[in-house]
SEPAKOL-580040 format. One record per residue (C-alpha): y, x, z. Coordinates in steps of 0.25 Angstrom, whole numbers, padded with zeros to 4 digits, always signed. Layout:
! SEPAKOL-580040
YXZ...
//
This chain:
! SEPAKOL-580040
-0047-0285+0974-0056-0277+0982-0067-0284+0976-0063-0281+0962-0062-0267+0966-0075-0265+0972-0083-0274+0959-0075-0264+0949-0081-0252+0959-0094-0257+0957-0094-0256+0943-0089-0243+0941-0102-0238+0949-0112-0247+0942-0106-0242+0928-0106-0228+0934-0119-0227+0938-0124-0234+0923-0118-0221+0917-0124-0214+0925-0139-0218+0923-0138-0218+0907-0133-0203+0908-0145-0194+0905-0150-0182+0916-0147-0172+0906-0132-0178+0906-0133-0182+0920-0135-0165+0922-0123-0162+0913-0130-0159+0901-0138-0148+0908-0152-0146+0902-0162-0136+0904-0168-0127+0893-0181-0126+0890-0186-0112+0897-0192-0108+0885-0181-0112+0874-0176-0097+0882-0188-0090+0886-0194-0090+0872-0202-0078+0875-0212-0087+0883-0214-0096+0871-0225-0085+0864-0235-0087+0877-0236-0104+0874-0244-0098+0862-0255-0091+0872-0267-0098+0876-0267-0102+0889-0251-0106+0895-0250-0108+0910-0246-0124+0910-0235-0123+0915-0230-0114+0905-0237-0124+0897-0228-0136+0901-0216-0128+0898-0214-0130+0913-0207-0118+0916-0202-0120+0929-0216-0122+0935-0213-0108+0938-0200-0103+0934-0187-0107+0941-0175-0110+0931-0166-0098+0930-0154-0101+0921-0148-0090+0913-0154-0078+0923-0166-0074+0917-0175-0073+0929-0190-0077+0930-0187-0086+0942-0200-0091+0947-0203-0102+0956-0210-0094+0967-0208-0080+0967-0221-0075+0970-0231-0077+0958-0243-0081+0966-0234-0092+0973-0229-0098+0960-0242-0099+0953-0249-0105+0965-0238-0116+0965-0249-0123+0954-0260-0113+0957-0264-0121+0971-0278-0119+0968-0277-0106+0967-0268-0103+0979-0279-0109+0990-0289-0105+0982-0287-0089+0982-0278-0085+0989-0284-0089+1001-0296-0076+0995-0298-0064+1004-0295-0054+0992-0282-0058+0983-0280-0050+0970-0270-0039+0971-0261-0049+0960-0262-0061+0966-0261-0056+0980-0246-0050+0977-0243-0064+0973-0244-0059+0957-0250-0069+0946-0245-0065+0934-0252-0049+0934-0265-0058+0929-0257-0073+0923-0248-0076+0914-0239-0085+0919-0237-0092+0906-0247-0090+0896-0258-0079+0893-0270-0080+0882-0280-0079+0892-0287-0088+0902-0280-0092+0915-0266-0083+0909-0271-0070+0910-0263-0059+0906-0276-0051+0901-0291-0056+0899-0301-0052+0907-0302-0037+0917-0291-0035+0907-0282-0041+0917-0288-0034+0929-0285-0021+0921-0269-0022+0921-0271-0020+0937-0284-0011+0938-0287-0001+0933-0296-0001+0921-0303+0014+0921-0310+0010+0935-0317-0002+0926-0320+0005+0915-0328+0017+0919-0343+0021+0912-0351+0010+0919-0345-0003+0921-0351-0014+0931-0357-0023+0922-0348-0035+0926-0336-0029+0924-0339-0032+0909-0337-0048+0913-0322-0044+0918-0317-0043+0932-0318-0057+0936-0335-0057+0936-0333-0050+0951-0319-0052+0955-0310-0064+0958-0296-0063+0951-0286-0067+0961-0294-0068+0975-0309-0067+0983-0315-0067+0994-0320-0053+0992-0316-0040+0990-0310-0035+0979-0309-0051+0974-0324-0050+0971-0331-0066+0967-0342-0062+0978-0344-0053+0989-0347-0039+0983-0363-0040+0986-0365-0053+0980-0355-0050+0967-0365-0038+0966-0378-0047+0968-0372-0057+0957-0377-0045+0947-0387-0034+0955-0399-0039+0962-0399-0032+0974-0414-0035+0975-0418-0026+0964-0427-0014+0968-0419-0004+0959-0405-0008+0965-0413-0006+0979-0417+0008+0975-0407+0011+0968-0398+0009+0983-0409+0016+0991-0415+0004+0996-0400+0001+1003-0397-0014+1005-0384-0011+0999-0380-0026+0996-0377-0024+1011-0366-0016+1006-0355-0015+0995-0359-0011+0980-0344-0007+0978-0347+0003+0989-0354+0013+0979-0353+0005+0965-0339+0001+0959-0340-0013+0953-0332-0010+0940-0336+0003+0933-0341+0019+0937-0344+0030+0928-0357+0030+0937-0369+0021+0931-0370+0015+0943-0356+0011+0945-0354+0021+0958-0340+0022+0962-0334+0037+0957-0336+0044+0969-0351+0042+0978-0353+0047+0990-0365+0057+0988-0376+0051+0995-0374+0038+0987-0374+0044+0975-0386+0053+0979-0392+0038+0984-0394+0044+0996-0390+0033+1005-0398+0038+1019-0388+0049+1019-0380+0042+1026-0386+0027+1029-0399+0025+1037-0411+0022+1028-0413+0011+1018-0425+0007+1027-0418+0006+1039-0414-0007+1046-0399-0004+1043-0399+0004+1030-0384+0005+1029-0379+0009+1042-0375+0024+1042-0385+0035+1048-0373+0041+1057-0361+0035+1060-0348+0041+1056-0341+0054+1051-0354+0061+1056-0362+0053+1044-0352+0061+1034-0352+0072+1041-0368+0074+1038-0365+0079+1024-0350+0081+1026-0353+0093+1033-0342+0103+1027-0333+0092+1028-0334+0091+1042-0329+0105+1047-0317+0104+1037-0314+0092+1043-0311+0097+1057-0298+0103+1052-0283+0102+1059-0279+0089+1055-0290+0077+1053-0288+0065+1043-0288+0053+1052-0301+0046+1046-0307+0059+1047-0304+0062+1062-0309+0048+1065-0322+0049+1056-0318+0039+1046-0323+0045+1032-0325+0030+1028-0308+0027+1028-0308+0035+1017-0321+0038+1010-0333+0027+1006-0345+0031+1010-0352+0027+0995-0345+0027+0985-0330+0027+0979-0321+0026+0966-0313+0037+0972-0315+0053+0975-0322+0058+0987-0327+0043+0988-0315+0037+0995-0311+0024+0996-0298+0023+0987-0290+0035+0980-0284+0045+0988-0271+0040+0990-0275+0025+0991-0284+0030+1003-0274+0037+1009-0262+0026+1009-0274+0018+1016-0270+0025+1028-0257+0031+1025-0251+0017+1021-0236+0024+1023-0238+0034+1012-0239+0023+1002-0226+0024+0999-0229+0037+0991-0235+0027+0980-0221+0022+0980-0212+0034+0978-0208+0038+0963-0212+0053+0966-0226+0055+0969-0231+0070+0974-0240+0072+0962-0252+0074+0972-0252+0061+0977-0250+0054+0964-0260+0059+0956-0272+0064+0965-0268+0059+0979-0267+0064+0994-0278+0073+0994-0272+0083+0986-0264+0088+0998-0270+0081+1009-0285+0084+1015-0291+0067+1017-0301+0075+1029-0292+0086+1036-0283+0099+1036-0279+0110+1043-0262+0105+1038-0255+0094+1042-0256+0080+1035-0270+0084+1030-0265+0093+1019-0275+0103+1010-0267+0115+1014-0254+0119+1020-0243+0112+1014-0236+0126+1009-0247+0129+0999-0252+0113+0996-0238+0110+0989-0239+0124+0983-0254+0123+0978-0246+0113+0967-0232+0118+0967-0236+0133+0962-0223+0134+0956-0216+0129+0969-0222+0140+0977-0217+0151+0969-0203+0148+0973-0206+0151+0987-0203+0166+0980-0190+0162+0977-0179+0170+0986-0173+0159+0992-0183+0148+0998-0178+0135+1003-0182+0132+1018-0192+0122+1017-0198+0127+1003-0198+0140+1009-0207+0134+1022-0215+0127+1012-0208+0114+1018-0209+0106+1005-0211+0092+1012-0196+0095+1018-0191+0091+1003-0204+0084+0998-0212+0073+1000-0225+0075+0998-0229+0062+0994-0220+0056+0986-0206+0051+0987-0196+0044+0975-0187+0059+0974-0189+0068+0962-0197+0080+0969-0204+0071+0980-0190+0076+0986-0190+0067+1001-0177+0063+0997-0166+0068+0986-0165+0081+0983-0151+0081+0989-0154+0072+1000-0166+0082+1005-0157+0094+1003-0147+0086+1012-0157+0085+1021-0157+0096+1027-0143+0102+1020-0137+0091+1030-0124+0100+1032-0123+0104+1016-0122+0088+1014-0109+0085+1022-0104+0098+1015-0105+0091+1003-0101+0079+1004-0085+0084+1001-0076+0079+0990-0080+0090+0979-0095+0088+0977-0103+0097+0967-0110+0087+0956-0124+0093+0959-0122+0091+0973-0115+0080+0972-0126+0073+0962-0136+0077+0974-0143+0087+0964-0144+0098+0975-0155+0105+0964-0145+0105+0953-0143+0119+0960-0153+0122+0969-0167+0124+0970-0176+0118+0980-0187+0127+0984-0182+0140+0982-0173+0149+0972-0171+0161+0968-0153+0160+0972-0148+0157+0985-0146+0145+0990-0159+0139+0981-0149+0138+0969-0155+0137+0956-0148+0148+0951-0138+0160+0951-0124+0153+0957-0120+0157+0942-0131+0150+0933-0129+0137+0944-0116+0133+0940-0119+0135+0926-0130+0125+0924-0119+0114+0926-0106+0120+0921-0112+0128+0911-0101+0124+0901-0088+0131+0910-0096+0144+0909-0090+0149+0893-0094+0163+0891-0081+0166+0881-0073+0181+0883-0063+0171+0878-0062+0165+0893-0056+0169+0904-0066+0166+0916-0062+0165+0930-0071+0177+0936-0079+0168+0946-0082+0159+0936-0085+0172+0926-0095+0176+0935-0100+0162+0938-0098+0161+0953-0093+0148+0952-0096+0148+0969-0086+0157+0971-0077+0144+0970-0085+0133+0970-0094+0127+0982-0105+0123+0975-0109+0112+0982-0097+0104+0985-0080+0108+0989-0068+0101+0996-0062+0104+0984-0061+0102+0969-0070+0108+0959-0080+0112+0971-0072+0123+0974-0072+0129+0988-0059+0130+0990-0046+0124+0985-0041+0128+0974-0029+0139+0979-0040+0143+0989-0052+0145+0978-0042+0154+0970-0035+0162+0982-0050+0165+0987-0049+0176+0975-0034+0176+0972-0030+0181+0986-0019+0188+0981-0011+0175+0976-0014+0168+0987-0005+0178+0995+0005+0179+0985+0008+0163+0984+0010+0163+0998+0020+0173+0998+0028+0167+0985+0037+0155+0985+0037+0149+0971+0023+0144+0967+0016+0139+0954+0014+0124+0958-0001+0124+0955-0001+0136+0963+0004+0130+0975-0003+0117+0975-0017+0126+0972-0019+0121+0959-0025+0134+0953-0031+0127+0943-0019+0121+0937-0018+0133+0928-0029+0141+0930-0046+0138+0926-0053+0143+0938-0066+0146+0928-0062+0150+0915-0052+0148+0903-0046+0153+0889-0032+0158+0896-0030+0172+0904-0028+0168+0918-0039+0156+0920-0028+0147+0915-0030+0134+0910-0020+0135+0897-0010+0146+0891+0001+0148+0902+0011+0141+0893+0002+0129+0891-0001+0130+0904+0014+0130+0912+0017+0120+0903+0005+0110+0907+0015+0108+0919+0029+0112+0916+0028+0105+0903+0043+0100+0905+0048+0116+0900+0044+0112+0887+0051+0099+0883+0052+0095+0866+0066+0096+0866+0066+0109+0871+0064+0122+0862+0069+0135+0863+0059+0143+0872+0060+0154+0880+0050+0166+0875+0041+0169+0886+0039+0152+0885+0036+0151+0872+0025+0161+0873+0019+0154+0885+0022+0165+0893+0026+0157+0905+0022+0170+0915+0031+0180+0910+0042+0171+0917+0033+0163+0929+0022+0168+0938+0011+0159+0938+0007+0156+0952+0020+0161+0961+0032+0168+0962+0043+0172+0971+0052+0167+0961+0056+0152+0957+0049+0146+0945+0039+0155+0947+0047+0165+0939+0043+0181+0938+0055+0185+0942+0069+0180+0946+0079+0176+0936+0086+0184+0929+0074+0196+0929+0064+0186+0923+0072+0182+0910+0078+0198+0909+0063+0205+0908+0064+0200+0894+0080+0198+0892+0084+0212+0897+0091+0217+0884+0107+0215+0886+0107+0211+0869+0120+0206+0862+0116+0192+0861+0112+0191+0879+0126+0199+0883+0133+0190+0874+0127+0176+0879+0126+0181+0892+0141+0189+0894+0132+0201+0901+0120+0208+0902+0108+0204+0907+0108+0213+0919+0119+0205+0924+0113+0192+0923+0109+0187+0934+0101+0172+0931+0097+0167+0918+0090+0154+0923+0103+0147+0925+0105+0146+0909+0092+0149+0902+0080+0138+0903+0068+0149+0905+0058+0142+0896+0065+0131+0884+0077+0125+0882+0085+0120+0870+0095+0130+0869+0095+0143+0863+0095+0154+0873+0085+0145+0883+0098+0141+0889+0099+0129+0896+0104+0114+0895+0116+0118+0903+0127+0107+0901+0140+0117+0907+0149+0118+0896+0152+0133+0895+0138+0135+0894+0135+0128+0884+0145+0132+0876+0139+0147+0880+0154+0149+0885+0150+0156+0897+0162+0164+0901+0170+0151+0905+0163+0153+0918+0157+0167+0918+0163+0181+0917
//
């Protein structure tokens, strides 16, 4: 039995792993099969028509290169440096450069693709452009194609330099001399004569002659040191005939200093640029030739982030001081010395002032801010550069903050002016310096009408709250930022009583109060700036007492007291208080008999005596509507609604 079973095992597996070897890989994966790269990247396929295709791109083999990426569109490289990627065939290459002294620029951030296309090109070795052509997307091309152009430069860059690394400077093919030999002969009597006899193969060309192109017709660099354009060589080296031609007559600043007389006395001034307090003219100057003024060794700012490495970072800001983008330090600094601090041409009052003209004539403005009117201008600005509109240090805000530290917590409240709260301290203030106190940018008045210009209508038909008539909008607003709504500087009751003292005294005194009165809601009924209705209130008074006591007019009422219909609701009710319940002007009976005071036939006849004799009329009559003529009301006695009042009266 056991043996059955374990023979009937067997051949389960047997047949199982038959099935298994027939079934093809693509089934054996489930049915999943790869696409072709290019069945979606369709925008590739133009470059199989170029001349030259990089082979793998060739080979359709995609991912020598790319990792597969799915349905996210990324270009998911094998290596995420270039240079490391391309080396991974490019072996050769790697051991073979390198391992150079001098690596270009490209290749040395790891970037391949600035020169190659990484999948197909017209031109040789898949690069992007033919030729200098492909130097020029990096240098500049005006520097090579001045008047006179060195001869090679004809035959494209790669006669003297080597494309991706040399031994030598400036990834030259030869030491400079012998690239120079491959073309002068050095021998020559007229290239003798013309060096003054100076063995100057001793030395380098590039110091006077630029090796590209010159307006010169010998190719000097723009700006020559006098002698050298003079040829004048002995003014500063020993003779050609001596036994070491090239070695300097004197040593030193004191060498300079032989025609840089004038130079010398204005050096001696307060504060002495490093180089030129230790005698270092050559850290910044060359001592032949150069392709920037006063024959230095780079442009200005280039030389001088040579030393001030940390300032740098001005290159980097998205606001540059206009000096230094587009002529350099020099504008403001002196390179030798000065009498002010940081080397500056003159006193830093008048040297931000020689450009801001306009700036200084606001210092006869009435009211100065501090530091404007100390001339402190690097309080606020950066002189340099900095990413804030203004070359500001910081935000505008945030630098007013700065030293307005206790303005700050004031307000940060609940109620928060827009401008201030939008941090837009010069939505309404001026910086330097303005004619209206508190630097404001106008009259109080004209200030809050640049942003609520709309709620100022000029219109005889309006009724204006006399504060906001004359536009002196602080006297109930804090213009900055409140505790309570609106920006007011007070509540509500408060603000009001300020200037209605009278009313504040007389609500204290009286017991009945109009609801909004009582909880200060001033505004319930009233516009504090301006309306169409006497009294700054916001509706007709009908329309108005009805907005809340809405339940006097109810549909299936409708005979309505006079003084109702008319909407004269004051001729019975005082507004804000009274001594008297419901507000009422006078106690009952007197309010209803200033109008009903005539003892006609019709009243002694309803009322079985004359009015004087009455003694409440509230009781029977609904003061505003009712159903029933004679405002009386829904009163269910029997008698009384039969009008059979002497039942009960005599």
């Amino acid at each position: 039995m056991q043996k059955s079973y374990i023979t009937k095992l067997f051949l389960v597996i047997l047949l199982l792993c038959f099935a298994y070897t027939c079934t093809t890989t693509e089934q054996r994966r489930k049915g999943f099969v790869a696409k072709p790269c290019l069945d979606c990247h369709t925008k590739t396929l133009p470059e199989y028509q170029k001349k030259f295709i990089h082979e793998p791109m060739a080979k359709k083999d995609c991912e020598a290169c790319h990792n597969r990426h799915g349905k996210i569109a990324v270009l998911s490289l094998k290596e995420r440096e270039q240079r490391k990627l391309c080396m991974i065939c490019h072996k050769d290459f790697d051991a073979r450069i390198l391992k150079s002294v001098y690596i270009h620029s490209a290749l040395k951030q790891g970037k391949c693709t600035p020169c190659h296309h990484p999948h197909a090109s017209d031109n040789k070795y898949l690069l992007r452009k033919t030729g200098s052509e492909q130097c020029f997307q990096c240098h500049k091309k005006d520097t090579f194609t001045r008047t006179m152009q060195h001869k090679p430069l004809s035959d494209g860059c790669l006669i003297c330099h080597n494309p991706h690394g040399s031994d030598f400077g400036q990834n030259l093919v030869k030491k400079e001399i012998e690239l120079c030999k491959s073309c002068h002969d050095l021998s020559k009597e007229s290239f003798k004569n013309a060096h003054r006899g100076y063995p100057v193969e001793k030395g380098k060309c590039t110091e006077c002659h630029t090796p590209h192109s010159s307006s010169d017709k010998k190719l000097l660099r723009i700006s020559v040191h006098g002698p050298v354009k003079k040829g004048e060589c002995s003014s500063c080296h020993k003779k050609s005939g001596d036994s070491s031609p090239l070695d300097l007559q004197i040593k030193g600043v004191k060498l300079c200093y032989k025609c840089h007389t004038k130079e010398e006395m204005l050096f001696k001034e307060t504060y002495r640029h490093k180089p030129l307090d230790e005698g270092k003219c050559l850290d910044c100057h060359n001592p032949h030739a150069s392709d920037y003024n006063k024959i230095t060794l780079k442009s200005t700012n280039d030389l001088c982030f040579t030393c001030h490495k940390k300032k740098t970072d001005i290159l980097r800001v998205s606001v540059q001081h206009k000096p230094v983008k587009e002529k350099g330090c020099t504008v403001c600094h002196n390179p030798h010395s000065s009498h002010n601090q940081f080397y500056l041409k003159s006193p830093r009052k008048n040297l931000c002032f020689s450009c801001h003209v306009n700036t200084e004539k606001e210092l006869k403005d009435g009211n100065l801010h501090i530091p404007f009117s100390k001339a402190e201008c690097q309080k606020c600005h950066d002189p340099h550069g900095t990413n804030t509109k203004g070359i500001l240090k910081v935000s505008a805000t945030d630098l007013c903050y700065s030293c307005h530290k206790k303005q700050e917590k004031e307000f940060f409240i609940i109620y928060i002016n827009t401008p201030v709260n939008n941090k837009k301290c010069m939505s309404c203030h001026k910086p330097h310096s303005s004619q209206y106190r508190k630097l404001l940018d106008s009259t109080d008045e004209q200030l809050c009408t640049k942003c609520h210009e709309a709620m100022f209508i000029d219109s005889k038909e309006v009724t204006m709250h006399r504060p906001f008539q004359k536009k002196s909008c602080l006297i109930c607003h804090d213009p900055h930022a409140s505790e309570f709504a609106a920006n007011t500087k007070n509540t509500m009751t408060g603000l009001c009583y300020s200037c209605h003292k009278n009313m504040e005294t007389e609500i204290k005194q009286l017991s009945e109060k109009h609801l909004p009165v009582e909880e200060g809601k001033c505004i319930s009924c009233h516009n504090p700036h301006l309306t169409k209705t006497g009294k700054l209130l916001l509706n007709k008074p009908r329309e108005l007492c009805l907005s809340c006591h809405e339940r006097i007019v109810r549909t299936n009422l409708r005979k309505g007291h006079i003084g109702f219909d008319s909407g004269d609701c004051l001729s019975c009710h005082k507004p804000h208080y009274s001594n008297i319940i419901n507000l009422l002007n006078e106690n009952d009976p007197l309010i209803c008999t200033k109008c009903h005071s005539a003892d006609n036939e019709t009243l002694l006849r309803v009322h079985l005596k004359p009015v004087s004799r009455i003694t409440k009329c509230l009781p029977c009559h609904e003061p505003h509507v009712t159903e029933k003529s004679g405002l009386l009301r829904n009163i269910k006695h029997a008698p009384f609604a039969k009008g059979d009042c002497r039942s009960c009266h005599e």
